[in-house]
C-alpha positions as CSV (number, residue, x, y, z in Angstrom):
1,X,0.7,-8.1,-16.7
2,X,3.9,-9.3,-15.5
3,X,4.6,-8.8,-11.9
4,X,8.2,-8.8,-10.0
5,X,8.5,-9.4,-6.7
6,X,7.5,-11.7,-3.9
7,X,4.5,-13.6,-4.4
8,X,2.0,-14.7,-1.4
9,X,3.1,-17.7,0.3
10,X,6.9,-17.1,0.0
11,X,9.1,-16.5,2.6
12,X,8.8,-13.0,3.3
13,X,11.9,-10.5,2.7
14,X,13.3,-8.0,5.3
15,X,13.7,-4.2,3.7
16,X,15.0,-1.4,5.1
17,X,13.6,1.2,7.3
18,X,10.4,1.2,6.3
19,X,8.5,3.6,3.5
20,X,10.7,5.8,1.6
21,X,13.9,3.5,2.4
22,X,14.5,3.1,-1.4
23,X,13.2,0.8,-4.2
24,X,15.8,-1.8,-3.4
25,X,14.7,-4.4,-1.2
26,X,17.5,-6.5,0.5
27,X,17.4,-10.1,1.6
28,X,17.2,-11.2,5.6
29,X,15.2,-11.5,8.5
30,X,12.5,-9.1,8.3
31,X,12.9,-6.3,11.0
32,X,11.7,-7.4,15.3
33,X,7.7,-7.7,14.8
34,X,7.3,-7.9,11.5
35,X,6.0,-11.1,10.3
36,X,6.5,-10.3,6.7
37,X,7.4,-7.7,3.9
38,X,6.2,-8.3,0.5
39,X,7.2,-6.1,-2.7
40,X,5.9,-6.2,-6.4
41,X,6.6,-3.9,-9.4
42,X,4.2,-3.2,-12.0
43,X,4.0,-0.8,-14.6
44,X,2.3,2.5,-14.8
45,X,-0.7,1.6,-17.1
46,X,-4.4,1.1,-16.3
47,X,-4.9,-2.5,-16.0
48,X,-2.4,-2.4,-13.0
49,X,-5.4,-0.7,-10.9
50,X,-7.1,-4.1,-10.3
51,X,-4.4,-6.3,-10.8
52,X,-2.9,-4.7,-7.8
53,X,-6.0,-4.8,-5.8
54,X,-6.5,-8.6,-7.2
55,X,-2.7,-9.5,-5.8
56,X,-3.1,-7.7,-2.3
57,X,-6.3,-9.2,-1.6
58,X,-4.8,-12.9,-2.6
59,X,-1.9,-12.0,-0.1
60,X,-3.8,-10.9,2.8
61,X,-5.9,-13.7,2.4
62,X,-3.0,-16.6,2.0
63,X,-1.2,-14.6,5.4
64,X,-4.6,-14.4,7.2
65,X,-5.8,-11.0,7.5
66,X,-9.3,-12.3,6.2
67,X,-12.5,-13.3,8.3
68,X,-14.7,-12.4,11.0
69,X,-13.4,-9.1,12.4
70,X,-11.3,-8.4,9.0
71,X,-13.9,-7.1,6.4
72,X,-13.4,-3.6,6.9
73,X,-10.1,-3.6,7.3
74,X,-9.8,-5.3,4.3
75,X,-12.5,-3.4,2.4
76,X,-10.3,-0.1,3.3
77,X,-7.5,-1.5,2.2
78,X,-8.5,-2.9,-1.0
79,X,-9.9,0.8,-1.6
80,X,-6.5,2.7,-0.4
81,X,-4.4,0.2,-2.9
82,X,-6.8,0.8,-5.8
83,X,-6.6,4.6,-5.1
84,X,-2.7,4.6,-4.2
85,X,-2.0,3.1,-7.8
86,X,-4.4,4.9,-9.7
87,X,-2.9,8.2,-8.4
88,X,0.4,6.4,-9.7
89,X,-0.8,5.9,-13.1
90,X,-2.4,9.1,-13.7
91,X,-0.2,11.8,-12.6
92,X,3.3,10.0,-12.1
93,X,3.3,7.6,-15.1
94,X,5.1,9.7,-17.7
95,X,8.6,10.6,-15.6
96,X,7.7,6.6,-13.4
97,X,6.9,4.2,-15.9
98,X,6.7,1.5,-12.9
99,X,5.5,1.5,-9.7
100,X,5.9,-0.9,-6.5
101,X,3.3,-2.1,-4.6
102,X,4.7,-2.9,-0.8
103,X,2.8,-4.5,2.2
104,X,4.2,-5.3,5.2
105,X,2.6,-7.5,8.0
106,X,3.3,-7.0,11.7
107,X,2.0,-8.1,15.3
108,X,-1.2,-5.4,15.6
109,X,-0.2,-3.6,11.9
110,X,-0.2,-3.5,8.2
111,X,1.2,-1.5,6.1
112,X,0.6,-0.6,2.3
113,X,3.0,1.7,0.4
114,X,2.8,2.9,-3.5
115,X,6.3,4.0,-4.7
116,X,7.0,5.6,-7.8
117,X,9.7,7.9,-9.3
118,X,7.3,11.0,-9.8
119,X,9.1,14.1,-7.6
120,X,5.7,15.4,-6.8
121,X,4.1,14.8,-3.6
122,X,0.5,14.8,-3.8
123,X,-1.9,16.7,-0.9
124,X,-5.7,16.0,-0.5
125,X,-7.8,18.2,-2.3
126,X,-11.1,20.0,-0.2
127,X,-14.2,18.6,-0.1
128,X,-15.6,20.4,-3.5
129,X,-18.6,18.4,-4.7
130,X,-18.5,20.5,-7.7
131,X,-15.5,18.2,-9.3
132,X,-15.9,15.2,-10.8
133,X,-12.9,13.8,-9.5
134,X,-9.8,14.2,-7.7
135,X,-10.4,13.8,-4.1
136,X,-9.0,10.0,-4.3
137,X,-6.6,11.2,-1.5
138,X,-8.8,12.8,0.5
139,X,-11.0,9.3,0.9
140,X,-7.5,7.0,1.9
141,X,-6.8,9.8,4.3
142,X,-10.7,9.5,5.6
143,X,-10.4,5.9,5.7
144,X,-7.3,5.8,7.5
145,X,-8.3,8.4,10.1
146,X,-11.7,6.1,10.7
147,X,-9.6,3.2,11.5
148,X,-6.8,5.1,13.7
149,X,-4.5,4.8,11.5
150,X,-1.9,6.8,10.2
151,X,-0.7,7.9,6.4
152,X,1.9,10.3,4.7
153,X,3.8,10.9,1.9
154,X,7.9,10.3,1.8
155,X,10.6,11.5,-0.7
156,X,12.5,8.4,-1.6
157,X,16.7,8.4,-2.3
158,X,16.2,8.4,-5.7
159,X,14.0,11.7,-5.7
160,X,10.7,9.7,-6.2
161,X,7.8,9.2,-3.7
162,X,6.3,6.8,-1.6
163,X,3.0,7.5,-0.5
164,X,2.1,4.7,3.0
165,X,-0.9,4.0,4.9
166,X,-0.3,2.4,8.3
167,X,-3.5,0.6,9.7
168,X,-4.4,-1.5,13.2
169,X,-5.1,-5.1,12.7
170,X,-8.3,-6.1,14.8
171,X,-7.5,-7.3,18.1
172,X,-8.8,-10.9,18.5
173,X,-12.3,-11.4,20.2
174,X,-12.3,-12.6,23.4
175,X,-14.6,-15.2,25.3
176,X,-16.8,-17.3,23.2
């Protein structure tokens, strides 16, 4: 799979306002508190699934958000991201044949977006445990509200959709 974008370990890139600001991503200082912004494109297929979840676990690791007091957070994550993109994949891939893949890294906050050209906005289905699927959704939304967090989805300017979790960092223990 051939991925565009910033890898871990490079200097991050500032963007614009934040989910749904656009696919482009412009060049600077990243926004006050932000300590970085990383973007990668992919496209719509299934292999992308774990190589996505592979590549934001490597970059949370490399910037830190790993250890004692992380291993929720990043289980959630990893589970939002491999949800996020196989909504992407599934019900966007025919009008989005890519899809981008943003986190962003703040003081107290990350963030993880899934961007694709799709029009539709998905909603979270009910709790029916008569279907065999399609409540992927409905678990980010679970995990997010578990961790105070917050999640929606955004029209992008191109008529596309970003769907963004927001989620607290730990706070650092105190005392020894």
């Amino acid at each position: 799979m051939h991925v565009r974008g910033d890898q871990p370990g490079e200097p991050p890139l500032g963007t614009g306002t934040g989910p749904g600001s656009g696919s482009g991503v412009a060049a600077g200082t990243p926004p006050p508190g932000v300590e970085g912004v990383w973007r990668f494109a992919a496209p719509a297929v299934d292999v992308t699934v774990s190589h996505a979840r592979h590549a934001v676990r490597d970059l949370l690791v490399a910037q830190g958000v790993t250890g004692p007091g992380y291993e929720e957070l990043l289980d959630g994550i990893l589970l939002i991201v491999s949800e996020l993109v196989t909504n992407s994949v599934r019900h966007a891939a025919l009008l989005s044949p890519e899809l981008v893949v943003e986190i962003v890294i703040a003081s107290g906050w990350v963030r993880l977006s899934v961007e694709d050209s799709h029009p539709y906005r998905p909603k979270a289905l009910s709790e029916d445990f008569n279907r065999l699927g399609g409540r992927g959704l409905l678990l980010v939304k679970a995990i997010t509200a578990e961790a105070g967090g917050a999640c929606d989805v955004d029209r992008t300017s191109g008529g596309g959709k970003v769907v963004w979790v927001e989620l607290p960092l730990p706070r650092p223990r105190q005392g020894g």
